[in-house]
C-alpha positions in Angstrom: 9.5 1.0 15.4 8.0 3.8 17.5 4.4 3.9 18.0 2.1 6.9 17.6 -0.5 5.7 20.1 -0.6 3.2 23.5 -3.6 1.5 24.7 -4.9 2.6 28.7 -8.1 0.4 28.7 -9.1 -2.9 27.4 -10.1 -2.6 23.7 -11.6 -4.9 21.1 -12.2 -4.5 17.2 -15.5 -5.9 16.8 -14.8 -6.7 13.2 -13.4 -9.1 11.1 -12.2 -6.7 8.4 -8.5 -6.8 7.7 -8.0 -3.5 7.0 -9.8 -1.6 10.0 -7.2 -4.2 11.7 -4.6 -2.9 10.1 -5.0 0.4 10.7 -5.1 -0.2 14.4 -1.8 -2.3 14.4 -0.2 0.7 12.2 -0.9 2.9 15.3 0.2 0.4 17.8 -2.7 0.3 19.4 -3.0 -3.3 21.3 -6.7 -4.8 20.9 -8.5 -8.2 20.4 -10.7 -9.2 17.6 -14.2 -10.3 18.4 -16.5 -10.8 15.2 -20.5 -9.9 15.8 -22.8 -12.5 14.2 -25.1 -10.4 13.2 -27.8 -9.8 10.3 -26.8 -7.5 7.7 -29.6 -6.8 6.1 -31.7 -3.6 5.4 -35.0 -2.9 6.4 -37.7 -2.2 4.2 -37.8 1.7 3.9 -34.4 2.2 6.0 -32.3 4.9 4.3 -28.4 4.0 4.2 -27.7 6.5 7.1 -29.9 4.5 9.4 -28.9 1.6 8.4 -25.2 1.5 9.1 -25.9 3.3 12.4 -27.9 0.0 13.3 -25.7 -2.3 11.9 -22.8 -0.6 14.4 -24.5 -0.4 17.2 -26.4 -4.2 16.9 -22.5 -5.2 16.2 -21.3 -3.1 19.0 -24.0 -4.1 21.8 -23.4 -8.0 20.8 -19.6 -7.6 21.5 -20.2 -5.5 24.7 -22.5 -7.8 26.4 -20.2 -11.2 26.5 -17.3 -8.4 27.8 -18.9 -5.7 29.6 -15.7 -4.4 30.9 -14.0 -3.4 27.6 -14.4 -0.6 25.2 -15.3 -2.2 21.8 -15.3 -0.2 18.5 -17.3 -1.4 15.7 -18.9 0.0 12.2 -20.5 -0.5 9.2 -19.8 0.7 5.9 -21.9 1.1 3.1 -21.6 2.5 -0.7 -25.3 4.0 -1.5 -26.5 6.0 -4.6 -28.9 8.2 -4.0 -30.9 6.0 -1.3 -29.9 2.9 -3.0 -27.3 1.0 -0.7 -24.7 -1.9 -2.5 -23.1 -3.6 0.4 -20.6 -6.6 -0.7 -21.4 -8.3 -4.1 -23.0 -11.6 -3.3 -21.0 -12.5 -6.7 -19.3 -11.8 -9.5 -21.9 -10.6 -11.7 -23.5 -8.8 -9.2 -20.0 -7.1 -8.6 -20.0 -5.8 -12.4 -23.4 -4.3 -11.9 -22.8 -2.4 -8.9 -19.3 -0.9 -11.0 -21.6 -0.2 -13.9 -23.8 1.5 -12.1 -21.7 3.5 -10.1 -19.6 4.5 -13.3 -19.4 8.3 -14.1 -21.1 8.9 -11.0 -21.0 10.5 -7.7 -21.5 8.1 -4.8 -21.3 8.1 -1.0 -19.4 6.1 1.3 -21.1 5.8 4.5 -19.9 4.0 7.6 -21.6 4.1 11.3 -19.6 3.8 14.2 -20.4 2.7 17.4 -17.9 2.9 20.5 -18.6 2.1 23.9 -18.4 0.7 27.1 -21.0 -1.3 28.9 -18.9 -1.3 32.5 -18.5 2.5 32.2 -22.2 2.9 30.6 -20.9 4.7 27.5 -21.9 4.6 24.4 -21.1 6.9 21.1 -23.0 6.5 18.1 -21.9 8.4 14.6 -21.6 8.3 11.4 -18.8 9.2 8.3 -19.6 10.6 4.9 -17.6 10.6 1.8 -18.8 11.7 -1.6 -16.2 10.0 -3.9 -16.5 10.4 -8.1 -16.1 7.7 -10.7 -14.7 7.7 -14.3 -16.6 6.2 -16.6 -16.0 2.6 -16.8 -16.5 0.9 -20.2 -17.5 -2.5 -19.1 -15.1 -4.8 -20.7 -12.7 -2.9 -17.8 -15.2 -3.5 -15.3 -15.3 -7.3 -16.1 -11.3 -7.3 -16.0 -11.1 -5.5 -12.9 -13.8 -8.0 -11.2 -11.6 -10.6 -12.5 -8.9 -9.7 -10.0 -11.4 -10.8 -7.1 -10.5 -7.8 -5.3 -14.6 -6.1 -5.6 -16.1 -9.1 -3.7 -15.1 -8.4 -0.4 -15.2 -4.4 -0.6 -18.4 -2.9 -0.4 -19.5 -0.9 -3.5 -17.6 -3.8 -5.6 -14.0 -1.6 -5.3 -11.2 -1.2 -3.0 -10.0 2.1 -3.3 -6.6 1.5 -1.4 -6.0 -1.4 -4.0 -6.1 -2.2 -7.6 -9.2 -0.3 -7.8 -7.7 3.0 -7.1 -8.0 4.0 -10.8 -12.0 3.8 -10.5 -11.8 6.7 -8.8 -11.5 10.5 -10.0 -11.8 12.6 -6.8 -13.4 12.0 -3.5 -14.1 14.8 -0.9 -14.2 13.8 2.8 -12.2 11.3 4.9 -9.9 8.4 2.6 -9.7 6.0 5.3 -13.8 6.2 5.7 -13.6 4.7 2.0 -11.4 1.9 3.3 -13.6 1.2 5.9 -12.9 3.2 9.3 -12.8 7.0 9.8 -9.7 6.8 11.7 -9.8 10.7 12.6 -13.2 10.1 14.2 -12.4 7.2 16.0 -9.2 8.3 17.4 -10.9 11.6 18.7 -13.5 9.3 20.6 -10.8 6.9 22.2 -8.5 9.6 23.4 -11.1 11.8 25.0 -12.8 8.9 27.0 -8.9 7.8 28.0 -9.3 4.1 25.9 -5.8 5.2 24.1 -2.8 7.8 24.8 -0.1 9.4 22.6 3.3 8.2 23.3 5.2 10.3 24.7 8.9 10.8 26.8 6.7 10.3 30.0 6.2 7.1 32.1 3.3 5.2 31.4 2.3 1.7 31.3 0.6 0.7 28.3 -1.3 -2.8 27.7 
């Protein structure tokens, strides 16, 4: 299968989320995985924007110093109402609250991205918004949808690009922000600082 895109430079995924892998394998990009132990947790008085630009860049800047000559991309994404932020449901019922909450409602997805290079001393910090709508939810559908298991690994308690599709009623912004990585955004960065390349008729040798 043809790819879309080659790798020029040394990249890693500093994340252990399946999808934002995906979406790099779907592109043909060639990259290693390197997970940043890191504390997610919100400061008191930190509004969602600042928050998941910190959690990128404390996930980015761990990755980069134990390989300071690769270009690591990582993020953070976030569902927040108003300034209230739900991350992944610690359980089950805490899943349920976050879907009864967010029924009927307008929400945004926000994820932080930080991509960089400690070799090249390059860093980009920025950040993805999505406003995405709800149907109301009564919540004996709520508890059968949380039954699936797919809300508690997905921020917000939903998957949009699974079974939880039919939460949602219209979103305006970026879909694969909602998954969990602006890939527009990203790709943009990575091209213009020569981490990736379109494939092309032309020579080149990818990684």
């Amino acid at each position: 299968m043809k790819r879309i895109f080659f790798t020029k430079k040394s990249l890693i995924l500093a994340s252990g989320s399946p999808r934002r892998q995906q979406y790099f394998q779907d592109l043909g990009l060639v990259f290693t995985v390197r997970c940043a132990d890191v504390v997610e947790t919100q400061l008191p008085g930190e509004d969602p924007e600042s928050f998941v630009l910190r959690m990128a860049v404390e996930k980015a800047m761990a990755v980069m110093s134990v390989h300071p000559d690769s270009w690591v991309v990582a993020a953070d994404t976030v569902v927040s109402l108003k300034t209230d932020v739900f991350g992944k449901p610690k359980d089950k019922d805490e899943a349920l609250l976050m879907l009864m909450r967010l029924s009927g409602r307008e929400h945004c997805v926000r994820t932080g991205i930080c991509i960089g290079c400690l070799e090249e001393n390059i860093r980009i910090v920025d950040s993805v918004i999505t406003r995405v709508t709800f149907a109301d939810v009564s919540e004996d559908t709520a508890r059968a949808y949380v039954a699936t298991g797919e809300p508690l690994d997905k921020a917000g308690a939903y998957g949009i690009q699974g079974k939880g599709a039919f939460l949602v009623t219209t979103f305006s912004g970026s879909y694969s922000n909602v998954v969990g990585l602006p890939l527009h955004e990203v790709l943009v960065y990575l091209q213009g600082y020569g981490v990736i390349g379109m494939t092309s008729d032309t020579d080149h040798s990818p990684l």
